[in-house]
C-alpha positions in Angstrom: 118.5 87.5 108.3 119.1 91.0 107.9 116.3 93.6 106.0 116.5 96.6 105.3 113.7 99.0 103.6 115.2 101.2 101.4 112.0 102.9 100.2 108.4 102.4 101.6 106.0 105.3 101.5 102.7 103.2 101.7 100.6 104.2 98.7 100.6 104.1 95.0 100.1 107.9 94.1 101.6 109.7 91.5 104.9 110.8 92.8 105.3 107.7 95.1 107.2 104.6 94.4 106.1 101.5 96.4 108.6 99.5 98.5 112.1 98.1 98.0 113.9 95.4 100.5 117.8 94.4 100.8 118.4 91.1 102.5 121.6 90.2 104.0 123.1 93.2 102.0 122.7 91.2 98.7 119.3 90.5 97.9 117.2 93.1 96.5 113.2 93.1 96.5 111.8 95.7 94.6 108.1 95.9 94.2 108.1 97.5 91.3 104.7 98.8 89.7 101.6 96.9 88.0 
């Protein structure tokens, strides 16, 4: 298996996103926000 972070700047801060995963180039994990 294959990953690959595409975004992961460690916080939840205005101004940050939070972490985003492809698998196998085509599965995409996106934390998204809560």
């Amino acid at each position: 298996m294959k990953i690959k972070v595409l975004g992961c700047p460690g916080a939840e801060l205005p101004g940050f996103g939070l972490p985003s995963f492809l698998l196998d180039d085509s599965i995409l994990i996106d934390a998204g926000t809560t």
